[in-house]
Structure formats: C-alpha cells, structure tokens
ZANUVO-244118 format. One record per residue: x, y negated, z negated of N, C-alpha, C, O, CB in turn; residue in three letters. Coordinates in steps of 0.1 Angstrom, whole numbers, padded with zeros to 4 digits, m for minus. Each point is the difference from the previous one (the first is absolute). Glycine has a CB too. Layout:
N
+-------+-------+-------+-------+-------+-------+-------+-------+-------+-------+-------+-------+-------+-------+-------+-----+
!  n_px !  n_py !  n_pz ! ca_px ! ca_py ! ca_pz !  c_px !  c_py !  c_pz !  o_px !  o_py !  o_pz ! cb_px ! cb_py ! cb_pz !  aa !
+-------+-------+-------+-------+-------+-------+-------+-------+-------+-------+-------+-------+-------+-------+-------+-----+
!     X !     Y !     Z !     X !     Y !     Z !     X !     Y !     Z !     X !     Y !     Z !     X !     Y !     Z ! ala !
...
+-------+-------+-------+-------+-------+-------+-------+-------+-------+-------+-------+-------+-------+-------+-------+-----+
//
This chain:
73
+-------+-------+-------+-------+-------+-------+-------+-------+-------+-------+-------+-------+-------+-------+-------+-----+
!  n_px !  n_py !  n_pz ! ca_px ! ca_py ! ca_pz !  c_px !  c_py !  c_pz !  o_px !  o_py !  o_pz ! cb_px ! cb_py ! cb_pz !  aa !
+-------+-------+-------+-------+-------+-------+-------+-------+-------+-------+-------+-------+-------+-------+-------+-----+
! m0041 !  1043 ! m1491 !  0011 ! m0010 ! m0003 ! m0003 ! m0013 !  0006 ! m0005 !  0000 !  0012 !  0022 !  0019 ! m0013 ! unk !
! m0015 ! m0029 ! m0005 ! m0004 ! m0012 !  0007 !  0015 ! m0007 !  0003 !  0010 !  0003 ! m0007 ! m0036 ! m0006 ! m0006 ! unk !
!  0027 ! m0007 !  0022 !  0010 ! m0007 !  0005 !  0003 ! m0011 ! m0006 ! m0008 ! m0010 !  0003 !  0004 !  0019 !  0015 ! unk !
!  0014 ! m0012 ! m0026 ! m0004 ! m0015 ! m0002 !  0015 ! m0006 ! m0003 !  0003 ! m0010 ! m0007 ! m0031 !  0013 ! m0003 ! unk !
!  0034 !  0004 !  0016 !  0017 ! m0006 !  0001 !  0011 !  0007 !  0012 ! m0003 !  0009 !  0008 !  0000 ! m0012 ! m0035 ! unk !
!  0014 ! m0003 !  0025 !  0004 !  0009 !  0009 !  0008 !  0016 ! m0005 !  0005 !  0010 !  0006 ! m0004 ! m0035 !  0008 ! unk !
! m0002 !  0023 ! m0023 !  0006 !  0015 ! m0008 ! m0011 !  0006 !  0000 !  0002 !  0012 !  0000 !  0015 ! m0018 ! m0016 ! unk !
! m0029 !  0001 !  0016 ! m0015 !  0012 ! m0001 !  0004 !  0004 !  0016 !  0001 !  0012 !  0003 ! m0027 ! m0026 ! m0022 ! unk !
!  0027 !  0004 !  0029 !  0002 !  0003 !  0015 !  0009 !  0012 !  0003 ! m0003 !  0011 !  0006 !  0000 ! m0034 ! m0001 ! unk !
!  0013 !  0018 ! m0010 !  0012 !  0015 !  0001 ! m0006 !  0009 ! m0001 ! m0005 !  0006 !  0009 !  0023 ! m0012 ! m0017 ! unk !
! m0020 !  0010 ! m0011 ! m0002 !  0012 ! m0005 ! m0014 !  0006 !  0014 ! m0001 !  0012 !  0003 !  0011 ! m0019 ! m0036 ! unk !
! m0015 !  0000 !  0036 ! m0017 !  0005 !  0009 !  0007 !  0007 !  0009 !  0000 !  0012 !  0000 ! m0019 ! m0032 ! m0002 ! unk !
!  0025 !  0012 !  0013 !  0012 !  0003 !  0013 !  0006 !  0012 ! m0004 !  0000 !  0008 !  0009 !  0007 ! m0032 ! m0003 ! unk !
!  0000 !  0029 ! m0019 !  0007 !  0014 ! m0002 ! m0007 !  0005 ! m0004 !  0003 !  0012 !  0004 !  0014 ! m0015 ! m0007 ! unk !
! m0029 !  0003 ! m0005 ! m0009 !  0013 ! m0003 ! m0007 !  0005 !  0014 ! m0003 !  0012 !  0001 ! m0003 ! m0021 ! m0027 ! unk !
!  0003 !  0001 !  0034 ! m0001 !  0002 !  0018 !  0009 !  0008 !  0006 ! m0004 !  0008 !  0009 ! m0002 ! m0027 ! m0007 ! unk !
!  0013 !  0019 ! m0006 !  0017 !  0007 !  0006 !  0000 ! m0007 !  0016 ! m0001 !  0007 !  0011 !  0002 !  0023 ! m0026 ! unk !
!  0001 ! m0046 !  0013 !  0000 ! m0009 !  0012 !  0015 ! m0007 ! m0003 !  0006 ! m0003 ! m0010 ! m0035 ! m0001 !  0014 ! unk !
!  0032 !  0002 !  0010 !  0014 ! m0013 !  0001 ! m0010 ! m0012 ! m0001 ! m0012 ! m0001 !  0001 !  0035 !  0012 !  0018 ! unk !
! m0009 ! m0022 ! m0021 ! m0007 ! m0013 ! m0001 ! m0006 !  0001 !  0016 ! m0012 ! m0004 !  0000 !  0029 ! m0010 ! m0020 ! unk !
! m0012 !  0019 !  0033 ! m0005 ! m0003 !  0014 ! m0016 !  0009 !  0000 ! m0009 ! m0003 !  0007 !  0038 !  0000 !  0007 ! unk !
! m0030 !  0012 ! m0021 ! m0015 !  0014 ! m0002 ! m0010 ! m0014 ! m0001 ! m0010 ! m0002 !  0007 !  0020 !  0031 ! m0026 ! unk !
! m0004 ! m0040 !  0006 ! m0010 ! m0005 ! m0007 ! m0007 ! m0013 !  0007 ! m0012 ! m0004 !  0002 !  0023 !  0014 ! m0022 ! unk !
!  0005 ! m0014 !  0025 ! m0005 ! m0010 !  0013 ! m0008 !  0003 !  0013 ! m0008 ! m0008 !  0005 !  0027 !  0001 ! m0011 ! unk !
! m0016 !  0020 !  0011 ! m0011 !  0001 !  0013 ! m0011 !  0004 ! m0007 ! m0010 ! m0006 !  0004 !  0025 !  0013 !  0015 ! unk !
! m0018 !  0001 ! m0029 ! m0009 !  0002 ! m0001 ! m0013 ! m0012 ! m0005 ! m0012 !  0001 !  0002 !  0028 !  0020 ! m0003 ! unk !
! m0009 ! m0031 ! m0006 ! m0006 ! m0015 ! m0001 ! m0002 ! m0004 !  0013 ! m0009 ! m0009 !  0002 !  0020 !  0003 ! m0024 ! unk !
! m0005 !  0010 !  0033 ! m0002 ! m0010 !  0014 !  0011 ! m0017 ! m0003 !  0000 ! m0011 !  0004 ! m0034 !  0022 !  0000 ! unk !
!  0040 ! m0006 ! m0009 !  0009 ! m0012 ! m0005 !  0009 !  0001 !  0018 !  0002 !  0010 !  0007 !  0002 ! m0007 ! m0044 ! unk !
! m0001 ! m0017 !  0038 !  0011 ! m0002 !  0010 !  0011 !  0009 !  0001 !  0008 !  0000 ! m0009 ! m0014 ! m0020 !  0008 ! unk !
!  0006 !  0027 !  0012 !  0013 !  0003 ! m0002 !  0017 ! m0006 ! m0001 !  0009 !  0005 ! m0006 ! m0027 !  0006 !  0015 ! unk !
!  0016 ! m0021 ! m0002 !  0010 ! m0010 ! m0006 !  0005 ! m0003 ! m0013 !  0012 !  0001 ! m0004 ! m0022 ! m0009 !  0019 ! unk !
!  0001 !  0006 ! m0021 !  0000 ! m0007 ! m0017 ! m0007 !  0010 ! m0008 !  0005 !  0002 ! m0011 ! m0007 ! m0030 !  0017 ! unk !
! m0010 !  0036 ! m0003 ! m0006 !  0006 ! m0013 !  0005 !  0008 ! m0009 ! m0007 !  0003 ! m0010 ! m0008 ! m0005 !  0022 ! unk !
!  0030 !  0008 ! m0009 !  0009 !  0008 ! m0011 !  0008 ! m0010 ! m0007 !  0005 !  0004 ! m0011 ! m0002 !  0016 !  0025 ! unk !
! m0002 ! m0029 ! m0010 !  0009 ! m0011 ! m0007 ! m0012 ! m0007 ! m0012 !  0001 ! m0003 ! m0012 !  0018 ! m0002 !  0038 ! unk !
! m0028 !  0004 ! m0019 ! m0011 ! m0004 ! m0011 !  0000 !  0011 ! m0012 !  0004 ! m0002 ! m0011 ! m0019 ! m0010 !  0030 ! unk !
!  0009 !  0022 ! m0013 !  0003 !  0011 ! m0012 !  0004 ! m0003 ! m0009 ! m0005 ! m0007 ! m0009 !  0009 !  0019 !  0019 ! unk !
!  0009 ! m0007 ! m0010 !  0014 ! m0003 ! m0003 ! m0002 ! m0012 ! m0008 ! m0003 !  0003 ! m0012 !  0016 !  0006 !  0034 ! unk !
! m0013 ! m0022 ! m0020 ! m0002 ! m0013 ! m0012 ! m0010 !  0003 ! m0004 !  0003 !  0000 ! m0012 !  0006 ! m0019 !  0019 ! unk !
! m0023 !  0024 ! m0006 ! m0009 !  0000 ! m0011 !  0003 !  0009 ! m0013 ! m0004 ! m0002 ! m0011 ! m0011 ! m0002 !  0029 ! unk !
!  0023 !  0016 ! m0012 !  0004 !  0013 ! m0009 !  0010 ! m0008 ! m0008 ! m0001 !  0001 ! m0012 ! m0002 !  0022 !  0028 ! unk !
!  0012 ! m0032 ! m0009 !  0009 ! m0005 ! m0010 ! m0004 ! m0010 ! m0008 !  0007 ! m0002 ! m0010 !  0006 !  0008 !  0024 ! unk !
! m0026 ! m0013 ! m0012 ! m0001 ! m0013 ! m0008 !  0001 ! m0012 !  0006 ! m0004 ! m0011 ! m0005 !  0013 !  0023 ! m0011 ! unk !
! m0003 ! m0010 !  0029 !  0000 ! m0014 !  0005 ! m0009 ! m0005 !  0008 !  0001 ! m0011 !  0006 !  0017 !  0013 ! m0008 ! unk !
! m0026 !  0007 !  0003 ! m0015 ! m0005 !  0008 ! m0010 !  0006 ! m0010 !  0001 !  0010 ! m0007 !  0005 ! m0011 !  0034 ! unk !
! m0019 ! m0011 ! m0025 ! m0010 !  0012 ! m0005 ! m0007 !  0011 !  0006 !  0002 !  0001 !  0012 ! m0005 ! m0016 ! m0020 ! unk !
! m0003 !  0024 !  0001 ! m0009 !  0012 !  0009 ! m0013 ! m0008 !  0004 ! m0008 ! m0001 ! m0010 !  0017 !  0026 ! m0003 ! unk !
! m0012 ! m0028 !  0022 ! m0014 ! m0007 !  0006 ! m0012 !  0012 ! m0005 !  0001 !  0011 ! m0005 !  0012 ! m0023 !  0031 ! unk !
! m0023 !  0003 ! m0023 ! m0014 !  0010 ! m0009 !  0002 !  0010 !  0014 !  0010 !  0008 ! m0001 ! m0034 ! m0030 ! m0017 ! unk !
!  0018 !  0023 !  0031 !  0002 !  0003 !  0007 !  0010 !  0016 !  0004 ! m0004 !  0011 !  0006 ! m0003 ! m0038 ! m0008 ! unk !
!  0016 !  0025 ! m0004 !  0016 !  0009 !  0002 ! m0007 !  0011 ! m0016 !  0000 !  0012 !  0000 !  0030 ! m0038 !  0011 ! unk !
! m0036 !  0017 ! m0022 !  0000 !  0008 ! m0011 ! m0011 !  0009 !  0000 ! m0002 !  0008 ! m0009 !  0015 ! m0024 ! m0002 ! unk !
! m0021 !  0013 !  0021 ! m0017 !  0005 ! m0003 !  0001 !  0012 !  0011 ! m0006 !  0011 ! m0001 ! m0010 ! m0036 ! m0005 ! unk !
!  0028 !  0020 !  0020 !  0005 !  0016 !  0008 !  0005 !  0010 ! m0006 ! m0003 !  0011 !  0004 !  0008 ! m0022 !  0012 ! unk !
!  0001 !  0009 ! m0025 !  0012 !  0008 ! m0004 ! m0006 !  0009 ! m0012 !  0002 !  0012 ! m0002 !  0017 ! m0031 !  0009 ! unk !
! m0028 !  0008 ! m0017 ! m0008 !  0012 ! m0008 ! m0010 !  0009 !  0005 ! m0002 !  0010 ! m0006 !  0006 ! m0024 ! m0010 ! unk !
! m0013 !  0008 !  0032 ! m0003 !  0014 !  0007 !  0009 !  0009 !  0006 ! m0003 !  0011 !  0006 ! m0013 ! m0020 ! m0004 ! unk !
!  0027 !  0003 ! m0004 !  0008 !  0014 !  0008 !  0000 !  0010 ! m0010 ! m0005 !  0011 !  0001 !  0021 ! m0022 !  0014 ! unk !
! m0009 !  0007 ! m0027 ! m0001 !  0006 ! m0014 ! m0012 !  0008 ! m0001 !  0003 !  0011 ! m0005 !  0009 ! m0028 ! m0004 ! unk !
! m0028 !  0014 !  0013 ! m0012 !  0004 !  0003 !  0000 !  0012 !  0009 ! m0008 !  0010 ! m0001 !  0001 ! m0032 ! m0003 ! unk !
!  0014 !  0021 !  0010 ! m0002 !  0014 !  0009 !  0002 ! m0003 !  0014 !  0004 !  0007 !  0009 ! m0021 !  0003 ! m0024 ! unk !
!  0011 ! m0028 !  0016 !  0001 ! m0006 !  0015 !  0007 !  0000 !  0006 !  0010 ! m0006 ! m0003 ! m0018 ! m0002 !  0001 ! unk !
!  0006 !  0018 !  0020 !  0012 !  0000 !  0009 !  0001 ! m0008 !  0007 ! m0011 ! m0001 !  0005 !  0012 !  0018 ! m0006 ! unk !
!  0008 ! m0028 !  0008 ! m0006 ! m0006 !  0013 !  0005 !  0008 !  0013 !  0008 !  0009 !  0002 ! m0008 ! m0032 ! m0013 ! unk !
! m0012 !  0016 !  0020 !  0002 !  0009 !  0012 !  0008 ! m0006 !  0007 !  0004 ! m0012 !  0000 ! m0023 !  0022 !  0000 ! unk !
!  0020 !  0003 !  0009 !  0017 ! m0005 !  0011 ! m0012 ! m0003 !  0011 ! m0009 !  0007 !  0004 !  0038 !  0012 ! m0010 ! unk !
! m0020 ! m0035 !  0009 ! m0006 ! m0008 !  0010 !  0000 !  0008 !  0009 ! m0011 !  0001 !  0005 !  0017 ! m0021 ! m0010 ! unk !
!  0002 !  0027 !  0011 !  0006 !  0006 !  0013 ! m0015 !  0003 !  0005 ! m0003 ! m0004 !  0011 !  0031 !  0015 ! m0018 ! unk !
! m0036 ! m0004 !  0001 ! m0016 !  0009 !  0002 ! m0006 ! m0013 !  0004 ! m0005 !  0004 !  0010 !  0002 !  0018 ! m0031 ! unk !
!  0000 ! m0033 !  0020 ! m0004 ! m0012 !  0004 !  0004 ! m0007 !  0013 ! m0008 ! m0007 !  0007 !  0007 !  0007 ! m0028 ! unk !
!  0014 !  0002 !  0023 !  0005 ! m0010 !  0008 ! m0004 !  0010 !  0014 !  0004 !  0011 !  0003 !  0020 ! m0026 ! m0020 ! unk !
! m0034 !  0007 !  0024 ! m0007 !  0003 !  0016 !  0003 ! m0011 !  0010 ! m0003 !  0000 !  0012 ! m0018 !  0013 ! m0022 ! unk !
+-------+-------+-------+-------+-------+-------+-------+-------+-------+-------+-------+-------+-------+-------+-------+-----+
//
C-alpha cells in the first residue's frame, strides 16, 4: 500500500490496529504535538510528509521499531 494522502494514512494506522498515539510514538514524533499532527494529515489539513509516508508503508512491511528503552545506558 503506498501513502499518499491522509485517508491512505488512516486506513494504514487501522489495518495496524494502532491509535493515532501507537502511530505517533512509533514515528518518534513529539510527544507534545505528534498526535495532533496525525490527526490533520488523516484529516486533510496537513500534508503526509515523504518521511511519515515511507515509515508507515514499512510498518505495513512487517517493520517493527525498537523500544528505545534497550538503548538508553
């Protein structure tokens, strides 16, 4: 599936079985703002950045990200 709106974004996010917050941390999006971003790209009022669309169809891929936590020394 390729990304190339924010309705392609949604539908990707629920075939995931992710909240808008699953899709945000898992992008590394701010926690502050990165669900609210979501959120306007899915709706139309922002675009989906190349970036946001090229994560999201590897997640679709199979790609997991890893939990920082195993990192942080």
């Amino acid at each position: 599936m390729r990304i190339r709106s924010g309705k392609d974004l949604k539908r990707a996010r629920k075939i995931l079985g992710w909240t808008v917050n699953d899709l945000a941390d898992s992008l590394r999006l701010s926690p502050g703002t990165g669900n609210r971003s979501i959120r306007r790209m899915e709706s139309g009022d922002s675009h989906v950045t190349g970036p946001i669309a090229v994560a999201t169809e590897a997640f679709l891929a199979g790609f997991i990200p890893e939990d920082d936590e195993e990192y942080d020394d």
